[in-house]
C-alpha positions as CSV (number, residue, x, y, z in Angstrom):
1,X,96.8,-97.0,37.0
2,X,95.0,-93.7,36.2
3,X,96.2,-90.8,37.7
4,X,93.7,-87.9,37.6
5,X,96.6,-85.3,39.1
6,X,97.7,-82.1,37.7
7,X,101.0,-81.9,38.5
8,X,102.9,-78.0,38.2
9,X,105.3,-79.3,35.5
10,X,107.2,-82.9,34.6
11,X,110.9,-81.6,36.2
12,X,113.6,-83.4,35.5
13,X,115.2,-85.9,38.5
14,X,117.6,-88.3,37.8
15,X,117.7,-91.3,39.7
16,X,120.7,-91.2,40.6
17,X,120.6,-88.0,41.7
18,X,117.9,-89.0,44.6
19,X,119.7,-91.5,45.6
20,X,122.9,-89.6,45.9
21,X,120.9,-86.9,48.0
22,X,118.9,-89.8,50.0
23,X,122.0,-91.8,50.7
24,X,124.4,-88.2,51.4
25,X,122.1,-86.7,53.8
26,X,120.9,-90.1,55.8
27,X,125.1,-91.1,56.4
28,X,126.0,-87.5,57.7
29,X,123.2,-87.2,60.1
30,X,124.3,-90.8,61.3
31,X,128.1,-90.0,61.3
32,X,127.4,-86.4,63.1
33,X,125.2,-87.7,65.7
34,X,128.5,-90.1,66.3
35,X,130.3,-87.5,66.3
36,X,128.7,-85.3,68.9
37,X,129.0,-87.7,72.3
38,X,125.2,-88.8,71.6
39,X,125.7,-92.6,72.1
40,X,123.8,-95.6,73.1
41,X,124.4,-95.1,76.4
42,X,123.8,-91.3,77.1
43,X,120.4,-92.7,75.4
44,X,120.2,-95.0,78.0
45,X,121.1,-92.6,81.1
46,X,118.5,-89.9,82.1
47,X,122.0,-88.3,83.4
48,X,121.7,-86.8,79.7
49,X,118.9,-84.7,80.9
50,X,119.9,-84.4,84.3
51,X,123.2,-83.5,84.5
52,X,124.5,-80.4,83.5
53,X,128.4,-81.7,82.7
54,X,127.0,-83.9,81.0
55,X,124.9,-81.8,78.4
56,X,128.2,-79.5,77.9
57,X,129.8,-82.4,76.9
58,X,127.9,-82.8,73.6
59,X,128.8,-80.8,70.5
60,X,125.5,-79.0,70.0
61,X,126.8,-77.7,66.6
62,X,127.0,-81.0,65.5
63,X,123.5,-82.1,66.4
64,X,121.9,-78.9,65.0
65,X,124.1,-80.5,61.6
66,X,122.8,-83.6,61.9
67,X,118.8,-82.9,62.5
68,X,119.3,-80.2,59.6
69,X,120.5,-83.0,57.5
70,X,117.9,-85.9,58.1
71,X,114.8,-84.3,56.0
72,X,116.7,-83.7,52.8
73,X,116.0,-87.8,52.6
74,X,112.4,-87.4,53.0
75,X,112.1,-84.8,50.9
76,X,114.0,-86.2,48.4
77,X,112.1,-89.4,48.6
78,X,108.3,-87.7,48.5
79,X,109.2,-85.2,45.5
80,X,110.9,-88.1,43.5
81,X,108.0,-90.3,44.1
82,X,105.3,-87.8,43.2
83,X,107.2,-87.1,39.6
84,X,107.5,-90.9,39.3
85,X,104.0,-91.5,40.1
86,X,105.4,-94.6,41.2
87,X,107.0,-96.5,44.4
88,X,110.8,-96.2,43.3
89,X,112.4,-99.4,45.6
90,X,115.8,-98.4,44.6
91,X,115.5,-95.7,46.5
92,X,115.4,-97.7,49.8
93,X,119.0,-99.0,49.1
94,X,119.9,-95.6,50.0
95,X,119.2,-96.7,53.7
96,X,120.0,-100.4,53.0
97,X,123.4,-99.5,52.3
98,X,123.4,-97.1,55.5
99,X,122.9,-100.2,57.7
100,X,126.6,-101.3,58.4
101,X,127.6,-98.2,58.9
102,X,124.9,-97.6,61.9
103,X,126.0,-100.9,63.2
104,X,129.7,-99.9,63.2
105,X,129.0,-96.9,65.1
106,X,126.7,-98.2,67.3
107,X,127.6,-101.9,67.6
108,X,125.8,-104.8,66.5
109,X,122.8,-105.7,68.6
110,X,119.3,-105.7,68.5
111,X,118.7,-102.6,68.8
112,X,121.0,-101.5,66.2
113,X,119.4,-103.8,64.1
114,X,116.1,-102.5,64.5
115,X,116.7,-98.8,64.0
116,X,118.7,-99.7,60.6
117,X,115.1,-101.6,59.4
118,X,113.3,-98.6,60.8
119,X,115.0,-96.2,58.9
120,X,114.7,-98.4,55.4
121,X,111.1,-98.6,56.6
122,X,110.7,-94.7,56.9
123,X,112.2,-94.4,53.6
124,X,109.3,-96.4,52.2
125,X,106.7,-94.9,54.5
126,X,107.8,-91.3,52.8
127,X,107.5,-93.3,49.4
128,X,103.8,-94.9,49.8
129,X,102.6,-91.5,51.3
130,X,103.3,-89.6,48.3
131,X,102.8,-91.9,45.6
132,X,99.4,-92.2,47.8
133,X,98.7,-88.9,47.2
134,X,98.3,-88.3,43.9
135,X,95.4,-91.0,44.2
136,X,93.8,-87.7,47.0
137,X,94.4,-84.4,45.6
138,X,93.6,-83.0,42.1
139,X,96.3,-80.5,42.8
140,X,99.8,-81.7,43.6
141,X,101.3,-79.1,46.4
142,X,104.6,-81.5,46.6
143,X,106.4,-79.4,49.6
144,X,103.9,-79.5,51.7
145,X,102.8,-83.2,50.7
146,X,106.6,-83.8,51.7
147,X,106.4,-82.5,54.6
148,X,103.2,-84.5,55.7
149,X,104.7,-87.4,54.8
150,X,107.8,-86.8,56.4
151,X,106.1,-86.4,59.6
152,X,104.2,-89.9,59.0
153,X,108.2,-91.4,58.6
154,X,109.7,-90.0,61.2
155,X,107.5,-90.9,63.7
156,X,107.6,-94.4,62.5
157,X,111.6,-93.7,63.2
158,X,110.6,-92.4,66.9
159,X,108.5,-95.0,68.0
160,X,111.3,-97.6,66.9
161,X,113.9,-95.9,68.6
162,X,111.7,-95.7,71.8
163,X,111.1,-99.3,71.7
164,X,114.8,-100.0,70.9
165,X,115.6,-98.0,73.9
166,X,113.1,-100.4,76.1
167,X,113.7,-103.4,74.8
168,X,117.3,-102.6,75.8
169,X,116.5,-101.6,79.2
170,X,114.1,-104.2,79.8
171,X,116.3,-106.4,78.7
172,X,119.0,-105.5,81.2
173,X,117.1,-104.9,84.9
174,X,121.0,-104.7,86.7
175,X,121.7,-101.4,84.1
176,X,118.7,-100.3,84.6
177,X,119.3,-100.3,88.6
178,X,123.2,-98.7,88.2
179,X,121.2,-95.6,86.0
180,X,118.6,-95.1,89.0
181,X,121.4,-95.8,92.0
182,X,123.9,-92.7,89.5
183,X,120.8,-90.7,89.4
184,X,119.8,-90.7,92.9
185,X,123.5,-89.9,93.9
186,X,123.8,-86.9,91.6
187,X,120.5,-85.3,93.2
188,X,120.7,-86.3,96.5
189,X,124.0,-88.1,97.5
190,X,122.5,-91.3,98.8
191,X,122.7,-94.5,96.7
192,X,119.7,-96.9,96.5
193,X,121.2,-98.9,99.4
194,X,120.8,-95.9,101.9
195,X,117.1,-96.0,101.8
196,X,117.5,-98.4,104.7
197,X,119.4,-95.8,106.6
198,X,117.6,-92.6,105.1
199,X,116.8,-90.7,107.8
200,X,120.7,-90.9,109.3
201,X,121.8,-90.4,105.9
202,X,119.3,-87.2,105.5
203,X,120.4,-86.0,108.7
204,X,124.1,-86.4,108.3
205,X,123.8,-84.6,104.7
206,X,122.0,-81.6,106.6
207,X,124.9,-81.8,109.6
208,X,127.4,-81.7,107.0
209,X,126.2,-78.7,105.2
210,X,125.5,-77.2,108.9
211,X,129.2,-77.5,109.9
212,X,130.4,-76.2,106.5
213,X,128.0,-72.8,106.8
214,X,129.7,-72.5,110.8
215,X,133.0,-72.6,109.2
216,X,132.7,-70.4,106.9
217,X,131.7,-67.7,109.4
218,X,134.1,-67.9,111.2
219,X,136.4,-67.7,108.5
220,X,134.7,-64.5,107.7
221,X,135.5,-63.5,111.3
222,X,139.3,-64.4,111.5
223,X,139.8,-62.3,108.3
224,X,138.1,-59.5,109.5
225,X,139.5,-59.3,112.8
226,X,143.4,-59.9,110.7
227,X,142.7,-57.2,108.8
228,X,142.2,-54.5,112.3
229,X,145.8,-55.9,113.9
230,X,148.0,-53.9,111.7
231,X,148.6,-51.2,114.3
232,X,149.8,-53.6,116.4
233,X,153.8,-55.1,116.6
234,X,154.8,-58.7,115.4
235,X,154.6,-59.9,118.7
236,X,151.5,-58.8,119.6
237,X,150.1,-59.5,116.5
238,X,151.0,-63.0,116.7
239,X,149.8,-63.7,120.5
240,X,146.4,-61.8,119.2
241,X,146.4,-64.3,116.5
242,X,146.8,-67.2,118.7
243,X,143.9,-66.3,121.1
244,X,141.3,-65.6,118.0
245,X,142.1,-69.5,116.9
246,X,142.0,-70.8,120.6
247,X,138.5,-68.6,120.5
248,X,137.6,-69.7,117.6
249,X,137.9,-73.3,118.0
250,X,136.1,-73.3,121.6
251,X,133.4,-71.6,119.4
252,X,133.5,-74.3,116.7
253,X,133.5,-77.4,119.0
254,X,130.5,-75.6,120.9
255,X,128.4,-74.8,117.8
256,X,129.1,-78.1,116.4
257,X,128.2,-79.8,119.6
258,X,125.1,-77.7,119.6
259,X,124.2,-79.1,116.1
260,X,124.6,-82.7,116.7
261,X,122.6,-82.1,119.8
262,X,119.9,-80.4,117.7
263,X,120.1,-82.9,114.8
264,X,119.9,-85.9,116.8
265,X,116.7,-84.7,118.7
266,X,115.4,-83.8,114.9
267,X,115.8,-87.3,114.1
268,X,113.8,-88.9,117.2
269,X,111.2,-86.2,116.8
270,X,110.5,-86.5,112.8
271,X,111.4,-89.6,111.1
272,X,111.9,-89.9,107.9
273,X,108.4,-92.2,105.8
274,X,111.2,-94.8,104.7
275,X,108.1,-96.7,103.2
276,X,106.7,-94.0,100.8
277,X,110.2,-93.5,99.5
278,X,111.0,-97.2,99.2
279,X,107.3,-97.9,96.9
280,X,108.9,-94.3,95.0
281,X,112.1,-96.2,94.1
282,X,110.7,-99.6,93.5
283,X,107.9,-98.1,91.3
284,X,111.1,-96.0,89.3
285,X,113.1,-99.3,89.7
286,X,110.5,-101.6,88.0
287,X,108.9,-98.9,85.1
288,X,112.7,-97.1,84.3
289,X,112.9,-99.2,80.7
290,X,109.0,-97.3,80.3
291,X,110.0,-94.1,81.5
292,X,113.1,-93.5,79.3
293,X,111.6,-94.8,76.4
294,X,108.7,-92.4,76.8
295,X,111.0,-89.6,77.6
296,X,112.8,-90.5,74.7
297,X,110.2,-90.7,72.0
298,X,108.8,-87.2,73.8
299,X,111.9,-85.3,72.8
300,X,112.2,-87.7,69.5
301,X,108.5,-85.7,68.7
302,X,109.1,-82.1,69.8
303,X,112.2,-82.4,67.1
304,X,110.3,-84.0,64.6
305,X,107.3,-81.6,64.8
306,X,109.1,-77.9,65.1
307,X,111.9,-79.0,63.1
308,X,112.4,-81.5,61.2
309,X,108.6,-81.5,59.5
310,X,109.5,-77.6,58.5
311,X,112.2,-78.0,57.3
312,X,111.3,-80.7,54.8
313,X,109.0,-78.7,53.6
314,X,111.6,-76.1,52.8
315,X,114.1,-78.5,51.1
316,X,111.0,-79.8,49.0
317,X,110.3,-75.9,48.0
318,X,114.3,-75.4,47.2
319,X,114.2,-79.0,45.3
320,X,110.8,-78.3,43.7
321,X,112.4,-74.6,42.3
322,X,115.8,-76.2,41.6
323,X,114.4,-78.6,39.7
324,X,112.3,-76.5,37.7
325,X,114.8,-74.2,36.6
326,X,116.7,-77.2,35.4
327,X,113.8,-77.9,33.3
328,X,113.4,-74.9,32.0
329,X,117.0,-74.4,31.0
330,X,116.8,-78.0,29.4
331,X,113.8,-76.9,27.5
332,X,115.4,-74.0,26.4
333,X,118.2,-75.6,25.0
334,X,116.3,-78.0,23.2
335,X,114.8,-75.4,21.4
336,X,117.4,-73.8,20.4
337,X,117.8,-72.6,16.7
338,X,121.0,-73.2,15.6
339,X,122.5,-70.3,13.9
């Protein structure tokens, strides 16, 4: 094939040095995502993005590692195959080779299955684009070419997680129901099965946190009035003491019987559109496999776009220069008069 490219010099880049880089940087993304409580099931739970426990739980160092580590493979990949100026298949054994390893972290499944093909298949995406290019541009700019072409590979690598994610889900309606029912407990308290009962269940939530607020002022009283009795002798203070609580809990039972009085006329007067919020959970119910995957491929592509694009184009500028002055010391050396 004719190549009508003008490339900035033929660097040196062994084979088995690509691989080494392709096959290093692929494992310890894999083995530090592992590492950093990011499994298939926090994948599967939108308690990930929910719940704040939850998203102190992960090692955030870790994850920062591994996304830093993922475009030195694409990198690799484009500036190898540019100074090729051919597809290099070995290259995807790097990947190949990767496969029982994602399968031992994440189990074997289906879905396992299919990210280990989609990551082989990224590695050739990264391959064809750049080899493709030198068929487009007269001038070889090889970092930003990488980074172009990583961007085509990792959203391969996004869209087959996301469908991994929903054929999951889909695959599993009952999990897909526990996730909603945890959900809907951690922002509301009520389960699915409440919905039924929603506007007793709303209304005892709101008597609950109506009694807690009475209690606590009068807690605020009792300690304020303790504080005044110290001028007082034992005795007294203790007969004081004894009329503030008998006080106190007249005033409790009245102020709580005032509530429920209050809350059960609320009830009668404004019940709750059990209907609207029954077609909310059925439509979240029967679209959940949709709406995580989406969710996840929408996070998958703000990483991929502010990170992990850039920064293959940095590693292909560092490779690119590297490589160079390998060259050039080679060249030198070659030429070399011996004294």
């Amino acid at each position: 094939m004719q190549n009508h490219v003008h490339l900035k010099g033929e660097y040196l880049f062994h084979k088995k040095l690509a691989f080494v880089l392709v096959f290093l940087s692929l494992s310890t993304a894999i083995v530090l995502f592992a590492s950093s409580g990011i499994t298939k099931d926090a994948l599967l739970s939108p308690s990930l993005f929910t719940g704040t426990e939850k998203l102190s739980a992960l090692n955030i160092p870790y994850i920062l590692l591994a996304l830093a580590a993922i475009p030195l493979a694409y990198a690799t990949t484009s500036l190898y195959s540019i100074y090729e100026k051919s597809y290099v298949p070995e290259l995807m054994l790097a990947p190949g080779l990767m496969a029982p390893l994602v399968m031992y972290l994440i189990g074997i499944s289906t879905p396992s299955i299919i990210i280990s093909i989609a990551i082989i298949i990224s590695i050739f995406i990264a391959m064809h684009f750049s080899f493709s290019a030198l068929e487009l541009y007269k001038k070889i700019n090889a970092p930003s070419i990488a980074k172009k072409v990583a961007g085509n590979a990792l959203l391969f690598l996004n869209i087959a997680i996301s469908f991994a994610v929903f054929y999951t889900l889909f695959l599993n309606p009952a999990y897909s129901n526990s996730q909603v029912d945890s959900m809907l407990k951690e922002m509301t308290g009520m389960s699915v099965s409440d919905i039924d009962n929603i506007t007793q269940a709303a209304a005892e939530q709101q008597r609950q946190a109506s009694y807690a607020w009475i209690e606590n002022i009068e807690t605020s009283v009792q300690i304020a009035i303790s504080q005044n009795l110290d001028d007082m002798t034992s005795d007294q203070q203790t007969a004081c003491q004894n009329a503030i609580d008998t006080r106190m809990q007249e005033i409790d039972s009245a102020a709580k019987r005032e509530i429920d009085n209050r809350m059960g006329e609320q009830v009668l007067e404004t019940p709750v559109d059990t209907e609207y919020i029954e077609n909310m959970l059925s439509f979240l119910l029967n679209w959940y496999p949709l709406l995580m995957a989406i969710t996840i491929f929408a996070i998958l592509e703000f990483f991929r776009v502010f990170l992990l694009a850039p920064i293959t184009w940095l590693y292909a500028l560092i490779l690119e220069q590297l490589l160079k002055d390998l060259n050039d010391k080679n060249n030198r050396e070659e030429h070399k008069v011996p004294i």
